[in-house]
Every structure is written in structure tokens, then in C-alpha cells.
ZAMARGU-4260 file (C-alpha; in steps of 0.2 Angstrom, whole numbers, plus 5000, padded with zeros to 4 digits):
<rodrens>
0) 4539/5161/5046 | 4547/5177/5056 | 4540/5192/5060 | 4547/5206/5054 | 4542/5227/5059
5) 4553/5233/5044 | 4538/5236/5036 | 4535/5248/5049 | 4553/5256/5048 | 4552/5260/5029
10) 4538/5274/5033 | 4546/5280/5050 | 4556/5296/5049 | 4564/5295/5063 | 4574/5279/5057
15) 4592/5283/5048 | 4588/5285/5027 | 4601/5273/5026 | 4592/5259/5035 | 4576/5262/5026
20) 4588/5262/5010 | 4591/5245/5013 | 4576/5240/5018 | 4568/5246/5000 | 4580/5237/4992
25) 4577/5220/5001 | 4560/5222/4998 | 4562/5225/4980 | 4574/5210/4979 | 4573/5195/4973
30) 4571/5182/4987 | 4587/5176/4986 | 4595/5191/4987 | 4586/5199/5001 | 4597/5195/5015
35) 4612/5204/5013 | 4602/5221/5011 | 4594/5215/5028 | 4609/5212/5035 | 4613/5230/5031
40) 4599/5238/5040 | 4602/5226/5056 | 4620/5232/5055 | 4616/5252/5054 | 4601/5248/5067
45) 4615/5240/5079 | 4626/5253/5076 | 4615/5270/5076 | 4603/5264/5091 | 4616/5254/5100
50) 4604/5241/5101 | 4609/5223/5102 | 4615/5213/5086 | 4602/5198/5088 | 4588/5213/5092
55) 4592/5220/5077 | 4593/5209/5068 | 4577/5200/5071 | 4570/5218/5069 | 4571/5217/5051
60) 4567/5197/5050 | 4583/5190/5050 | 4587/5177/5064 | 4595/5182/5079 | 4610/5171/5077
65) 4623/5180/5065 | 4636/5193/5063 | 4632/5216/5065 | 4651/5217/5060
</rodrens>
């Protein structure tokens, strides 16, 4: 099991709408159609933040290894 903090995210104003967007909808999502909302929010999060894509993406509890193009 990962840890994920995008629990956290979804109620933190000063993350982008759009991330918390897609968090929402992964959480509302069936579990196998989670992931690509995720990925989303990893990508925004690697983009607005300039934060690295694996940080990102293990930010929202996806594994490090993967694509924030």
C-alpha cells in the first residue's frame, strides 16, 4: 500500500483548483479509473510547483516511476 497526502491537498487552498479537481474525481472514481485523474494532478503539481515528476507523483500515490508529460 502507498502513502498518499492528497487527502491533505483536496482541503488546502493554496493548491491549484485544477489539481484538487482531479483529485475529487479520482477519489470518486471507480478504482480502476483512479489513475489517470492522479496522474493529472501529478502532472499540474510537476508543472505549477516545479517539483520533480517522481515527487509528484508519489505525492498523490502513484509510483514514482512514470511519465508528468
Amino acid at each position: 500500500m502507498s502513502f498518499s497526502v492528497a487527502p491533505l491537498l483536496l482541503h488546502r487552498e493554496d493548491v491549484p483548483a485544477t489539481v484538487r479537481q482531479a483529485l475529487r474525481a479520482a477519489s470518486d472514481a471507480l478504482a480502476e479509473h483512479r489513475t489517470p485523474h492522479l496522474e493529472s494532478a501529478a502532472r499540474i503539481l510537476h508543472r505549477e510547483f516545479d517539483l520533480d515528476c517522481g515527487d509528484a507523483r508519489e505525492l498523490v500515490g502513484l509510483f514514482a516511476q512514470g511519465s508528468c508529460g
